[in-house]
Structure formats: structure tokens, C-alpha cells
FINUTI-218174 format. One line per field, with one value per atom (N, C-alpha, C): residue number from 0; atom name; x, y, z. Coordinates in nm, 2 decimals, decimal comma. Each point is the difference from the previous one (the first is absolute). Layout:
BEGIN
resi c(NUM|...) .
name c(CA|...) .
x c(X|...) .
y c(Y|...) .
z c(Z|...) .
***
This chain:
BEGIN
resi c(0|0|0|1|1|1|2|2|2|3|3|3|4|4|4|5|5|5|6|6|6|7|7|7|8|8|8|9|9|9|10|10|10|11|11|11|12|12|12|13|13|13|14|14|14|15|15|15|16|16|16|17|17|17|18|18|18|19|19|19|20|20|20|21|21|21|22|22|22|23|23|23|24|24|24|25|25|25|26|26|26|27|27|27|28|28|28|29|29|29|30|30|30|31|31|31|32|32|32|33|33|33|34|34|34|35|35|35|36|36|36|37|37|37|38|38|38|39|39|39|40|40|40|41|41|41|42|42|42|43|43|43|44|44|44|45|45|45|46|46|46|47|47|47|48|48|48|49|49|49|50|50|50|51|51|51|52|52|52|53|53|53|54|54|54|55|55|55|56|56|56|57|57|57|58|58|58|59|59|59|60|60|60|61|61|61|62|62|62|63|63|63|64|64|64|65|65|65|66|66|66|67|67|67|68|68|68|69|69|69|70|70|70|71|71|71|72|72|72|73|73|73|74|74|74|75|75|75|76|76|76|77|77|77|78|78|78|79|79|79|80|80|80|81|81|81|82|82|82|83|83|83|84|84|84|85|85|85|86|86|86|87|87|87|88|88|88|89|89|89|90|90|90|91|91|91|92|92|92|93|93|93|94|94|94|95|95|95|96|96|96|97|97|97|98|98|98|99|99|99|100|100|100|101|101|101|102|102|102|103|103|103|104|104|104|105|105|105|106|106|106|107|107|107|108|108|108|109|109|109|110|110|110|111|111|111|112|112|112|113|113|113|114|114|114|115|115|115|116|116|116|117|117|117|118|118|118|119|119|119|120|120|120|121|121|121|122|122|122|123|123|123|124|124|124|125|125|125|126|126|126|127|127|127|128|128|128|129|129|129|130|130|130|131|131|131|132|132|132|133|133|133|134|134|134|135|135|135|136|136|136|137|137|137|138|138|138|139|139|139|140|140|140|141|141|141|142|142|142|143|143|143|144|144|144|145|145|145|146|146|146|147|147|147|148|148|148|149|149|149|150|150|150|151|151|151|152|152|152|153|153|153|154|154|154|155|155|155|156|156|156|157|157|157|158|158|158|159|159|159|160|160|160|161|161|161|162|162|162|163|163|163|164|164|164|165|165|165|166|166|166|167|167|167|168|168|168|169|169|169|170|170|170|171|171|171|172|172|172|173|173|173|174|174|174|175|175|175|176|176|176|177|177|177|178|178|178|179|179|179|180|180|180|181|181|181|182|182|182|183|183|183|184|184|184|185|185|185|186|186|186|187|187|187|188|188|188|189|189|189|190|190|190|191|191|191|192|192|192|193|193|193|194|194|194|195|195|195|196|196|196|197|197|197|198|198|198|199|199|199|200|200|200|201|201|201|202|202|202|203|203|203|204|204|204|205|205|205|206|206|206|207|207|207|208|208|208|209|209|209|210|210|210|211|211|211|212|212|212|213|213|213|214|214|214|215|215|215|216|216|216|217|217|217|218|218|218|219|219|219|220|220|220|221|221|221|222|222|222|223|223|223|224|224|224|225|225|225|226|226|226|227|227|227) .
name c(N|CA|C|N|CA|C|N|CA|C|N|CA|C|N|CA|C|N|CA|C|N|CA|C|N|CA|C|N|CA|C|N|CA|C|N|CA|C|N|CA|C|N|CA|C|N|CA|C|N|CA|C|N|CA|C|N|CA|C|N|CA|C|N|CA|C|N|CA|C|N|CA|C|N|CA|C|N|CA|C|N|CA|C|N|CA|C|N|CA|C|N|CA|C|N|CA|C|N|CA|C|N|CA|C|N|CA|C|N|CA|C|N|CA|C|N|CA|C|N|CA|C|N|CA|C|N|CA|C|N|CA|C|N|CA|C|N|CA|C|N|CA|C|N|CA|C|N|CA|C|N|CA|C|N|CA|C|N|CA|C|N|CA|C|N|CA|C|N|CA|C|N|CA|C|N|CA|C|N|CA|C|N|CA|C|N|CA|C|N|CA|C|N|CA|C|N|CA|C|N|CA|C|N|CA|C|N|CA|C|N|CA|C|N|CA|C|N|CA|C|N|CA|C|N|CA|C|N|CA|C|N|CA|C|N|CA|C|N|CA|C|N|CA|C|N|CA|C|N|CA|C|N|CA|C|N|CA|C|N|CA|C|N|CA|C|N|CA|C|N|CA|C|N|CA|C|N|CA|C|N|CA|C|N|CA|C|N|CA|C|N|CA|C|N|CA|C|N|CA|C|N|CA|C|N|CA|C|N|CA|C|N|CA|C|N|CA|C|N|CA|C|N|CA|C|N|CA|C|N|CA|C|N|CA|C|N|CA|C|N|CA|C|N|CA|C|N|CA|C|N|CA|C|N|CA|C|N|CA|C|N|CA|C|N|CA|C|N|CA|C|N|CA|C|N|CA|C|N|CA|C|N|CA|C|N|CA|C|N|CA|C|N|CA|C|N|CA|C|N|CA|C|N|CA|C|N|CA|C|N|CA|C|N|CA|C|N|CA|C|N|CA|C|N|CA|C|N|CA|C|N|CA|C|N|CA|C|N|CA|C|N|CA|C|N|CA|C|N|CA|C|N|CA|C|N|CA|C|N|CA|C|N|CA|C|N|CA|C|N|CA|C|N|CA|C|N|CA|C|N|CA|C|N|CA|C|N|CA|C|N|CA|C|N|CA|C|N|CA|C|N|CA|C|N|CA|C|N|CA|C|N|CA|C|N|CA|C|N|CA|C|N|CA|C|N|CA|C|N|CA|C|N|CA|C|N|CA|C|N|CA|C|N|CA|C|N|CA|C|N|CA|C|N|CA|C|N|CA|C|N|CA|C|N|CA|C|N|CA|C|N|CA|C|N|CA|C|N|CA|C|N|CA|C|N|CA|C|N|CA|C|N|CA|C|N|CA|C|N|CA|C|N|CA|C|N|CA|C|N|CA|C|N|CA|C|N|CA|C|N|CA|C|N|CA|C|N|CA|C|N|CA|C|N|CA|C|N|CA|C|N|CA|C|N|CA|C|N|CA|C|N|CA|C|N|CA|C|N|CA|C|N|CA|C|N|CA|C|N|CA|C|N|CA|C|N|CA|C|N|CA|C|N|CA|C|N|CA|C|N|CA|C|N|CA|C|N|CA|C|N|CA|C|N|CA|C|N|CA|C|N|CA|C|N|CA|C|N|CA|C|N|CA|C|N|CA|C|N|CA|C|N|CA|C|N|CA|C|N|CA|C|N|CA|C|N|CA|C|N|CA|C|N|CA|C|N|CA|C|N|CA|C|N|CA|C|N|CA|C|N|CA|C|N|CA|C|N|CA|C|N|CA|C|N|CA|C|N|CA|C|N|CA|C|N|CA|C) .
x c(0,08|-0,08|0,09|-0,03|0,08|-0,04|0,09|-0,06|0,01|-0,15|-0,01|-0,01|0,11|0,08|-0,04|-0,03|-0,08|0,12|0,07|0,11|-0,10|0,03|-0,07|0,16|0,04|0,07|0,04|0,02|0,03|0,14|0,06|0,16|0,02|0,02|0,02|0,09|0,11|0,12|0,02|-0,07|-0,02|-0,13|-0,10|-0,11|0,07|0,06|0,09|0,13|0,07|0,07|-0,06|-0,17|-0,08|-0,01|-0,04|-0,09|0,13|0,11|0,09|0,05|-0,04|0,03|-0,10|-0,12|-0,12|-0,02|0,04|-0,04|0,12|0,12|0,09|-0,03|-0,12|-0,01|-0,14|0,02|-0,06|-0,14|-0,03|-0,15|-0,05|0,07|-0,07|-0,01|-0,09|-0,04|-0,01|0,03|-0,03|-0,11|-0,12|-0,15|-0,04|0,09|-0,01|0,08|-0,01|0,06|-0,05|-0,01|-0,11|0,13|-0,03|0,11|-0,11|-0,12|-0,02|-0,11|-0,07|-0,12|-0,16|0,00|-0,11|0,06|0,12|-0,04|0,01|0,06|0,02|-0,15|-0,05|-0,12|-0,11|0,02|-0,09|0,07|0,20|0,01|-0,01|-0,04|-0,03|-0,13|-0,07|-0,16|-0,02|0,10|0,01|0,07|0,11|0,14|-0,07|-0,03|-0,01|0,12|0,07|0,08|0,06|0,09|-0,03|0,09|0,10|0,05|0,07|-0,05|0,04|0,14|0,09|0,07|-0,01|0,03|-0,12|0,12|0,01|0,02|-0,05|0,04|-0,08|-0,04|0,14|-0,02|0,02|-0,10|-0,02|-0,08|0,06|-0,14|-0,08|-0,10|-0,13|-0,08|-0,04|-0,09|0,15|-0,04|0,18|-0,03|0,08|-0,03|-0,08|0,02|-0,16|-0,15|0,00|-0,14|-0,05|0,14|-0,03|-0,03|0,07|0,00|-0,18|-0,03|-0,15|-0,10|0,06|-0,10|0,02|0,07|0,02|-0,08|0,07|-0,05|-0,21|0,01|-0,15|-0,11|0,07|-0,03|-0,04|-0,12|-0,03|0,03|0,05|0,04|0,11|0,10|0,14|0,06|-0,09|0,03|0,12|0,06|0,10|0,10|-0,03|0,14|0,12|0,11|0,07|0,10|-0,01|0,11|0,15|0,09|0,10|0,05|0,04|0,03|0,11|0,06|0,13|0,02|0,11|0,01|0,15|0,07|0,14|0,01|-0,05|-0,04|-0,03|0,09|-0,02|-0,12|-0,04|-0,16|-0,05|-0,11|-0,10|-0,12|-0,07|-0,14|-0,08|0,03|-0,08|-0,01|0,13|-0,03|-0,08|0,00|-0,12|-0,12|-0,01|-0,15|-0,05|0,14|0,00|-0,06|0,08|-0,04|-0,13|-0,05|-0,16|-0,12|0,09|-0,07|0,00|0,03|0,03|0,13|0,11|0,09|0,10|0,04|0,04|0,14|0,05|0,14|0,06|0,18|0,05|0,13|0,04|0,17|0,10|0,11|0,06|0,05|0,03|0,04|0,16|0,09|0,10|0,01|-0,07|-0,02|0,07|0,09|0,08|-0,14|0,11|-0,12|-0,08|0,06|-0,03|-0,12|0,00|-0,09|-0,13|0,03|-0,12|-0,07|0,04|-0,02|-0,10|0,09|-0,06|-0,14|-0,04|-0,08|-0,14|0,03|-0,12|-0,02|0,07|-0,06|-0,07|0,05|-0,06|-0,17|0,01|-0,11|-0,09|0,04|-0,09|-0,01|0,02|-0,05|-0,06|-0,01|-0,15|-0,01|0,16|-0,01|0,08|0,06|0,11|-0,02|0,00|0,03|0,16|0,02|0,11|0,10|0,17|0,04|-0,04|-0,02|-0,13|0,02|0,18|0,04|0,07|-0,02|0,04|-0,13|-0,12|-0,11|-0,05|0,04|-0,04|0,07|0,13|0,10|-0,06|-0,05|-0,05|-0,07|-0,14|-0,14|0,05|0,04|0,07|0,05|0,11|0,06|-0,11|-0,11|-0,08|-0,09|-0,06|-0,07|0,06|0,15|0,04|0,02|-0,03|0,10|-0,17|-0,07|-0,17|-0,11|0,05|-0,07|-0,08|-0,17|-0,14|-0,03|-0,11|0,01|-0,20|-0,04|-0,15|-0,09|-0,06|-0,05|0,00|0,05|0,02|-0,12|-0,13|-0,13|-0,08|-0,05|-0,14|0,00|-0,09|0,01|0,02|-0,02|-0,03|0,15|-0,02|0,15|0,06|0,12|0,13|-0,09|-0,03|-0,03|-0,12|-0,06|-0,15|0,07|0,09|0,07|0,08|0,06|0,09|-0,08|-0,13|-0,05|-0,06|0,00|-0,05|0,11|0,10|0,13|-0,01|0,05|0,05|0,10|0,02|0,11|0,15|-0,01|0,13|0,03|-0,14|0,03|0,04|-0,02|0,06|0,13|0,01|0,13|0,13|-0,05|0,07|0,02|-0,16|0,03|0,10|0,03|0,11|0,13|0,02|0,15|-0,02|-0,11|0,04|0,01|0,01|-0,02|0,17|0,02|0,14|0,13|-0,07|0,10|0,02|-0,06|0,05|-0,08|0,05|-0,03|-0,10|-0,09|-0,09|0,08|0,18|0,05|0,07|-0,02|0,08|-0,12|-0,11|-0,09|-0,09|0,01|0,00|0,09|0,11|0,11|-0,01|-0,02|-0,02|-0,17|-0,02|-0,20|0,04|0,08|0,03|-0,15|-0,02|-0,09|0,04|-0,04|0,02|-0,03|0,09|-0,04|-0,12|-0,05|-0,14|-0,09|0,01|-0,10|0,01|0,12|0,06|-0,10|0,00|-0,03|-0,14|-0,07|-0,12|-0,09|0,10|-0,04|-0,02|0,14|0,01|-0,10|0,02|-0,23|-0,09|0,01|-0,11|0,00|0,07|0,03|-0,05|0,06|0,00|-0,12|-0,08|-0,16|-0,09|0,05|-0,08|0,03|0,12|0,04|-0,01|-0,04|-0,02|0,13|0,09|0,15|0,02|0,05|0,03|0,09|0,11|0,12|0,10|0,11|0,05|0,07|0,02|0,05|-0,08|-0,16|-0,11|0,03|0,01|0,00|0,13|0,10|0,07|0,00|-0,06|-0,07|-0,12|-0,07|-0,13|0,08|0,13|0,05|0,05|0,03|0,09|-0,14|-0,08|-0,07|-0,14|-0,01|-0,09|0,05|0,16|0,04|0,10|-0,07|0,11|0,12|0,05|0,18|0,01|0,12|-0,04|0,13|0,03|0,10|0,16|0,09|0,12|0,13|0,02|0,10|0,16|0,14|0,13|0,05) .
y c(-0,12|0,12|0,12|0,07|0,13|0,15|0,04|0,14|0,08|0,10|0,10|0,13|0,09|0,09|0,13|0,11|0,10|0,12|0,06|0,13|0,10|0,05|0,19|0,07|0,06|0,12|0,07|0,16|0,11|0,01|-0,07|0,02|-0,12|0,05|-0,08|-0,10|0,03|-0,08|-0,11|0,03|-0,12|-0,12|0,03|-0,05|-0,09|0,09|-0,12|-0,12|0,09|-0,14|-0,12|0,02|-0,09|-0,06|0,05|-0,11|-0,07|0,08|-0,11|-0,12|0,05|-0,13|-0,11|0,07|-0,10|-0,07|0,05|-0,05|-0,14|0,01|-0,11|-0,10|-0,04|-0,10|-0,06|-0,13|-0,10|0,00|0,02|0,00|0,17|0,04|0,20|0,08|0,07|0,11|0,12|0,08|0,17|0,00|0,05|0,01|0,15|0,08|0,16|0,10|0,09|0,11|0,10|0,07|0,07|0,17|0,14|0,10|0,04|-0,02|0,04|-0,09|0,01|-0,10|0,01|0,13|-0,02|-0,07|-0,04|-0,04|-0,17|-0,01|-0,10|-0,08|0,11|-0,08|-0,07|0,10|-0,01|-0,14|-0,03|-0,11|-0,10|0,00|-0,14|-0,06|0,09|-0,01|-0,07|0,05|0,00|-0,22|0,05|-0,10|-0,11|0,01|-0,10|-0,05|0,06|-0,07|-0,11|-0,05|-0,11|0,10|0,06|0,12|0,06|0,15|0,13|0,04|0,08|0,04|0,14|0,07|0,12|0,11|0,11|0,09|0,08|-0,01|0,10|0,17|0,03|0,17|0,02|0,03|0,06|0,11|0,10|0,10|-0,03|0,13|-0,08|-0,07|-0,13|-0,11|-0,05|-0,03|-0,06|-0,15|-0,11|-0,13|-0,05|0,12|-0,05|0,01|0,12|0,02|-0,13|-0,04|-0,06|-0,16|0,01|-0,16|-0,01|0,09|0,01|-0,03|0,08|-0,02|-0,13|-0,06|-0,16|-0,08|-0,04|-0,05|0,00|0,15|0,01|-0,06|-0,02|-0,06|-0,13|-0,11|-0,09|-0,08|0,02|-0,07|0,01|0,09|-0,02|-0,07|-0,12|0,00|-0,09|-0,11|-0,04|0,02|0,14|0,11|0,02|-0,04|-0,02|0,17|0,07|0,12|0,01|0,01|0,01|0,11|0,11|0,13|-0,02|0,13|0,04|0,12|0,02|0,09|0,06|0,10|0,02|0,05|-0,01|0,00|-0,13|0,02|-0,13|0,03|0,13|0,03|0,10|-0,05|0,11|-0,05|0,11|-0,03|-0,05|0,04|-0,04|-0,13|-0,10|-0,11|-0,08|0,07|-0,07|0,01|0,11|0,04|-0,11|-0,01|-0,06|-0,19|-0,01|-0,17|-0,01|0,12|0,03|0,00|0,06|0,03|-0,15|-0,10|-0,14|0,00|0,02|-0,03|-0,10|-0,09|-0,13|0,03|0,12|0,00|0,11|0,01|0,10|0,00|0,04|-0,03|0,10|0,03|0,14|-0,01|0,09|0,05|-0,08|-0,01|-0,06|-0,14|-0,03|-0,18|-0,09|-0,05|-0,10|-0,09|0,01|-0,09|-0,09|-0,08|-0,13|0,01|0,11|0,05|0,02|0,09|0,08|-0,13|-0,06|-0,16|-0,07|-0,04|-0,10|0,12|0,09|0,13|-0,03|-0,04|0,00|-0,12|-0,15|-0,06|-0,07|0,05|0,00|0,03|0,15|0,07|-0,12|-0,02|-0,04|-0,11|-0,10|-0,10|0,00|0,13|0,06|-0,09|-0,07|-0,08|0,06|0,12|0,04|0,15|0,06|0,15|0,05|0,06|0,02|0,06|-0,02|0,02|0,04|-0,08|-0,01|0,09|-0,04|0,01|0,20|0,04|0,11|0,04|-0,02|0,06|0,01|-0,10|0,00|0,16|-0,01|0,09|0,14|0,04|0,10|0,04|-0,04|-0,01|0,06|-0,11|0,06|0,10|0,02|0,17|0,10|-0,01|0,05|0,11|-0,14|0,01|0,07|-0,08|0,06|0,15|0,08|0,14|0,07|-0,11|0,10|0,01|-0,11|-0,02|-0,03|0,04|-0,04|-0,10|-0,06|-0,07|-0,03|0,03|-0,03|-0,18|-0,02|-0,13|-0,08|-0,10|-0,10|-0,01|-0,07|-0,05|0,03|0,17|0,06|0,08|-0,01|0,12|-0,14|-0,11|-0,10|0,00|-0,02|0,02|-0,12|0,00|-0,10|-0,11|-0,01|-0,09|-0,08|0,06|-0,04|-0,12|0,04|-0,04|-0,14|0,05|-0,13|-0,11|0,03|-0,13|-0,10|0,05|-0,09|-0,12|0,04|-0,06|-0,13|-0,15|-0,10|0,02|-0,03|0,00|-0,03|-0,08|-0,08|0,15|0,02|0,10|0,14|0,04|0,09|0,00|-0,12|-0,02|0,00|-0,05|0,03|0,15|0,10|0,13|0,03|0,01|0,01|-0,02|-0,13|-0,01|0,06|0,01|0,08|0,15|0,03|0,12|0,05|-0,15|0,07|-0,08|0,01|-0,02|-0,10|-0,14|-0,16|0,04|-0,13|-0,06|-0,13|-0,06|-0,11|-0,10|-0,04|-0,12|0,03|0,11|0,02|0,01|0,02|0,03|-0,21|-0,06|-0,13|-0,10|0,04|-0,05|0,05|0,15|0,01|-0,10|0,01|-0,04|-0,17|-0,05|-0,16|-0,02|0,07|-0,05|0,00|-0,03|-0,01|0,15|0,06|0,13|0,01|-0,09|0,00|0,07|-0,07|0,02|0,11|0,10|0,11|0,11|-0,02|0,05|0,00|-0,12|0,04|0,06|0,04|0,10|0,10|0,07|0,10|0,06|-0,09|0,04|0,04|-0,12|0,00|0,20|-0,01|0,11|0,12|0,01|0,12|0,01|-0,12|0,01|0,03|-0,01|0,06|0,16|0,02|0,16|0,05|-0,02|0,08|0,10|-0,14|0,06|-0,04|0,07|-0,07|-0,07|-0,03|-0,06|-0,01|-0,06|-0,03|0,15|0,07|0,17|0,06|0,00|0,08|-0,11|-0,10|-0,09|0,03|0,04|0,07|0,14|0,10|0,11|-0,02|-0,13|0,03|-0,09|-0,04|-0,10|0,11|0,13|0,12|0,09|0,04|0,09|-0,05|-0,15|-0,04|-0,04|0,01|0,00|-0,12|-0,13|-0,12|-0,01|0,06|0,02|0,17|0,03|0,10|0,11|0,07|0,08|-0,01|-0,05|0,03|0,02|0,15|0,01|0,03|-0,13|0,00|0,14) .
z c(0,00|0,00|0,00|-0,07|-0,06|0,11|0,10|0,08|-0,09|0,01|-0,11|0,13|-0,02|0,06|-0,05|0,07|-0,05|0,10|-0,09|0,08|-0,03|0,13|0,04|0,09|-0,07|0,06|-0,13|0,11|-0,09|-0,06|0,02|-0,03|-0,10|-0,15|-0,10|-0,01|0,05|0,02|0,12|0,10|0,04|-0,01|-0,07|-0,08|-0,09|-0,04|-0,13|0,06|0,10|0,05|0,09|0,06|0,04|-0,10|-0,12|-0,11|-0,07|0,00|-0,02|0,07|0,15|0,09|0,00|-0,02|0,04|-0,20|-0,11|-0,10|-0,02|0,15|-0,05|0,06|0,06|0,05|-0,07|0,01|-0,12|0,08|0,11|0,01|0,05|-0,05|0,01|-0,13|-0,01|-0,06|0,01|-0,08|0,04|-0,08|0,06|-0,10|0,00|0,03|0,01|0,10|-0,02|0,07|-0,01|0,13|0,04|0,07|-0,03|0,04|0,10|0,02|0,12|0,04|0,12|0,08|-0,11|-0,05|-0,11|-0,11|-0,04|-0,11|0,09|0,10|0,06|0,02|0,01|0,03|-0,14|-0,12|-0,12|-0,07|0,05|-0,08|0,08|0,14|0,09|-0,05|-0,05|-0,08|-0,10|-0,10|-0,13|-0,03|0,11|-0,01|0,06|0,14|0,09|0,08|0,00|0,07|0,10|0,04|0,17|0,06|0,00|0,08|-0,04|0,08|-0,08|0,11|-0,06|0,11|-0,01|0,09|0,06|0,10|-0,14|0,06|0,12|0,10|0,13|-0,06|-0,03|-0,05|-0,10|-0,02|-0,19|-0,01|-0,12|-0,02|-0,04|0,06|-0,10|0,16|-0,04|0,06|0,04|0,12|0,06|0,01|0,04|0,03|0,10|0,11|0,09|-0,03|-0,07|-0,07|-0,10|-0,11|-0,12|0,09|0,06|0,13|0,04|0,06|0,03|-0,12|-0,11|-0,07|-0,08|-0,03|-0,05|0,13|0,15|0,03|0,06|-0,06|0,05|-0,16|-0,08|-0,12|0,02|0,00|0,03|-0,15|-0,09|-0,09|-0,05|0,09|0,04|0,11|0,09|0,13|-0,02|-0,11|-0,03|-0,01|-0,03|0,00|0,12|0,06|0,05|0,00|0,08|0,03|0,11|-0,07|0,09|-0,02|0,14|-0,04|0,05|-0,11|-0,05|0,16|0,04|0,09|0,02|0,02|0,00|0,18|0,05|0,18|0,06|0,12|0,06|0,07|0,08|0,05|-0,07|-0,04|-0,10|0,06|0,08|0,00|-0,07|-0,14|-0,12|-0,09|0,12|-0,03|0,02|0,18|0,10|-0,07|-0,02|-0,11|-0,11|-0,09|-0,10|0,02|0,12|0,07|-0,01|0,14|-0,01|-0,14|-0,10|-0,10|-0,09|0,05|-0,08|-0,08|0,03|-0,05|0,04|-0,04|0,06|0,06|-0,03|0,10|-0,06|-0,01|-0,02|-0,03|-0,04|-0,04|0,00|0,05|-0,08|-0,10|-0,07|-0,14|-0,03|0,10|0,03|0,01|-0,02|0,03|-0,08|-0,01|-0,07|-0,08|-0,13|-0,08|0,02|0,04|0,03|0,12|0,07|0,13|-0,08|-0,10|-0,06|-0,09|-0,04|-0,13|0,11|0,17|0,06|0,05|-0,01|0,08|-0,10|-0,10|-0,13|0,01|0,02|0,01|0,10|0,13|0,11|-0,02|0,00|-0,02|-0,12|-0,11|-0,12|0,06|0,15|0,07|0,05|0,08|0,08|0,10|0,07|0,14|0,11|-0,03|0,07|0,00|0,11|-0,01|-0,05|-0,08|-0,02|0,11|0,00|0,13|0,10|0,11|0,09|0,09|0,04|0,11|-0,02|-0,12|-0,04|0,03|-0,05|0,05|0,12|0,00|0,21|0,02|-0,02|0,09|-0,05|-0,12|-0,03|0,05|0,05|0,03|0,14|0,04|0,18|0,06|-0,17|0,03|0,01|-0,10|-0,03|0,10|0,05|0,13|0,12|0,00|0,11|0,02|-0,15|-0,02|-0,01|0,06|0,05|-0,14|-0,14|-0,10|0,04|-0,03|0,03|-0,15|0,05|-0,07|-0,03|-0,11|-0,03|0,04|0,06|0,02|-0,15|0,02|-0,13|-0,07|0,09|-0,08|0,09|-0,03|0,05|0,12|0,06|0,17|0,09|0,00|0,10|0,09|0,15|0,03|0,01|0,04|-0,03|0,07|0,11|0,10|-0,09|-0,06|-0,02|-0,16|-0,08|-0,13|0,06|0,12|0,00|0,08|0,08|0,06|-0,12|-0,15|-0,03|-0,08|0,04|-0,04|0,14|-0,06|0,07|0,07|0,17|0,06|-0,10|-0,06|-0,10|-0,13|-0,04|-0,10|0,07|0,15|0,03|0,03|0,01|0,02|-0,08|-0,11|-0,12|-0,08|0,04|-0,02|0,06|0,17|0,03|-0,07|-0,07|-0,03|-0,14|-0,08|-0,11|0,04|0,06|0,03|0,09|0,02|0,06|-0,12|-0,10|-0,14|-0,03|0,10|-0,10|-0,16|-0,02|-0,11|-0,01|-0,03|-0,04|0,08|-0,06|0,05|0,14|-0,01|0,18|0,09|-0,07|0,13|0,02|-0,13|0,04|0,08|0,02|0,07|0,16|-0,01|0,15|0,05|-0,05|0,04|-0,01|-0,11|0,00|-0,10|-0,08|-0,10|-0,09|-0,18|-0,09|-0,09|-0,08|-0,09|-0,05|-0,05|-0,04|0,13|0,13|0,06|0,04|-0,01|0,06|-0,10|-0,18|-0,09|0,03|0,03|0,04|0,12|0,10|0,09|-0,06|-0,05|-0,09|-0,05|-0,11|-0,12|0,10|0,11|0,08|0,07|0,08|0,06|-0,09|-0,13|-0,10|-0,02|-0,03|-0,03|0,12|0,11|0,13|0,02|-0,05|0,05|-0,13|-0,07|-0,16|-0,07|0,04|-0,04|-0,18|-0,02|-0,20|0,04|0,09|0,00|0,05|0,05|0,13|0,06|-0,12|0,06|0,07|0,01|0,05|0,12|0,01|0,15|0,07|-0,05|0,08|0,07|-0,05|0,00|0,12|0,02|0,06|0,13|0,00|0,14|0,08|-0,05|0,05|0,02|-0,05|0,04|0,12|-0,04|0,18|0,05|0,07|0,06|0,07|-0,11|0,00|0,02|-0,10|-0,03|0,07|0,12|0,01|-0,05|-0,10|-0,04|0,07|-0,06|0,09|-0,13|0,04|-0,05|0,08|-0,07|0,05|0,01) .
***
């Protein structure tokens, strides 16, 4: 199966050494390029993409806006976003998580980071660097970032009672940055069963994806901020 790869950033030259990296590998595609989040968003439409990588700051419609408006698209929901970022803390990432975006990468990332970052995401089983998100989110918060309720006015308490003791438990460890196979090893279960808390959990808290479940373990209170 061939990843069909959708570039949005404003800067030409590195648009083009993405599509050169992503067009050398035998199951990727570049299916467009996008210089700002509106056009980002007219070729995710047009294209279809499985993941787009996603300028945070652009003129115009920026990557948070064009992020919202893809995933609020119910016949984009396949669409997979990983944002581009040259900050290790940017509020606008947090945003971006919130807004359905499966994760985040900086602009500096060794190739092979950014290669394994698309196909992560186009797996749709893994939050992309988890444990980088974690640490973001944390910073985040700790530096007095508010943060909007995930899914509706209902409060935190009332969202997580209807989660299984086992599935809160596992919010916990996604939340403090495992992975699927590390949080089956600590529990002594199998990845599968770990993957299906997961869904389970996401579909109770009306998260798009394991980045919004990290987001909702830090803001009720689960996981509680700590920055070294």
C-alpha cells in the first residue's frame, strides 16, 4: 500500500527536499503541496490524502486553522496530520493535538524520524513521539496554559466514570508517554488487549486519537504536570 503524502508549508525549499525524501521511498507519495493551510485544506479535499504534514505558521490560514478545518470534515476523517514545528514549546501545538492532529515533529528531525513520523501516523495506532508530547503538554500547563474541555461542558469526573477501572488505567500510562508494547508489559497483557482499551477509552471520551488522550490524562487531572 502506497502512503499518499500531502506537503503544506510556506517555504519552497523545504517542500521540495520533503518530497524528495518522501518520493524515495518505495511505499510513499507526494499527492500535493500546499504554501499555505487554505490551499492545505482545498488539496486534502481534492487529494485525499493518508497524511498531511503541516505547517504550524503560515500566512494566510495557518496549520491550526487548516488542521481544524480538515479534521472537522467528516469525509476527511481518514486524513492523518503531523505538524511541522521549529519550537520545542509552542502552545499552538497543544492546540493543534486538540484540534485532531495525531502529533508533531520539528522541522530538524533526521530523516529517518520524519519517514518513521508518516508512517506511524498513516497506522493510526501510535501517537507520534509520545514521550516528546507528553513533555510538551506538561511544559505547557505548567507555564499556566488553559486549556478548553476536550468533549462538551460535562466535567472531567463525570467523562472518566464511564471509563473501566483497567481502561483508566491505561489512560494513565498513555498519558505519561508509553507506547501500546510498553504499557502491555507493564500490565503483563498482550498489545492487542492494550489497543483495545485504547479505541475503547477514545470512544468514551470523544477523542479522535491517542494525542487528544493525552491531552484529556493532563487536563483531569490523571497525569499531573512535572517539569525537570
Amino acid at each position: 500500500m502506497t502512503i499518499r503524502v500531502l506537503l503544506a508549508d510556506d517555504q519552497a525549499l523545504l517542500r521540495s527536499a520533503f518530497k524528495v525524501l518522501v518520493e524515495s521511498e518505495a511505499d510513499m507519495e507526494v499527492v500535493g503541496e500546499a504554501a499555505d493551510g487554505a490551499q492545505a485544506v482545498a488539496l486534502a479535499r481534492t487529494e485525499r490524502p493518508d497524511v498531511v504534514l503541516m505547517d504550524i505558521r503560515m500566512p494566510g490560514t495557518d496549520g491550526l486553522a487548516a488542521t481544524r478545518a480538515i479534521t472537522a470534515d467528516p469525509e476527511l476523517s481518514a486524513v492523518r496530520i503531523v505538524m511541522l514545528t521549529t519550537f520545542e514549546v509552542d502552545e499552538y501545538v497543544v492546540q493543534s493535538l486538540r484540534a485532531g492532529a495525531s502529533g508533531f515533529l520539528g522541522k530538524g528531525a533526521e530523516p529517518e524520524e520524519l519517514l518513521g513520523a508518516i508512517r506511524i501516523a498513516h497506522a493510526g495506532e501510535a501517537l507520534l513521539s509520545p514521550a516528546a508530547t507528553k513533555g510538551l503538554i506538561a511544559t505547557f500547563l505548567a507555564q499556566g496554559g488553559g486549556l478548553e474541555p476536550l468533549t462538551g461542558d460535562r466535567p472531567y469526573s463525570e467523562r472518566l466514570a464511564a471509563l473501566t477501572a483497567r481502561e483508566r488505567e491505561v489512560l494513565v500510562l498513555v498519558g505519561g508517554g508509553l507506547s501500546n508494547d510498553e504499557i502491555a508489559e507493564r500490565l503483563d497483557v498482550s498489545p492487542l488487549t492494550v489497543k483495545t482499551h485504547v479505541n475503547r477509552a477514545m470512544a468514551k471520551l470523544g477523542a479522535r486519537d491517542r494525542a487528544q488522550l493525552v491531552v484529556t490524562a493532563y487536563e483531569s487531572g490523571l497525569v499531573r504536570p512535572r517539569v525537570e
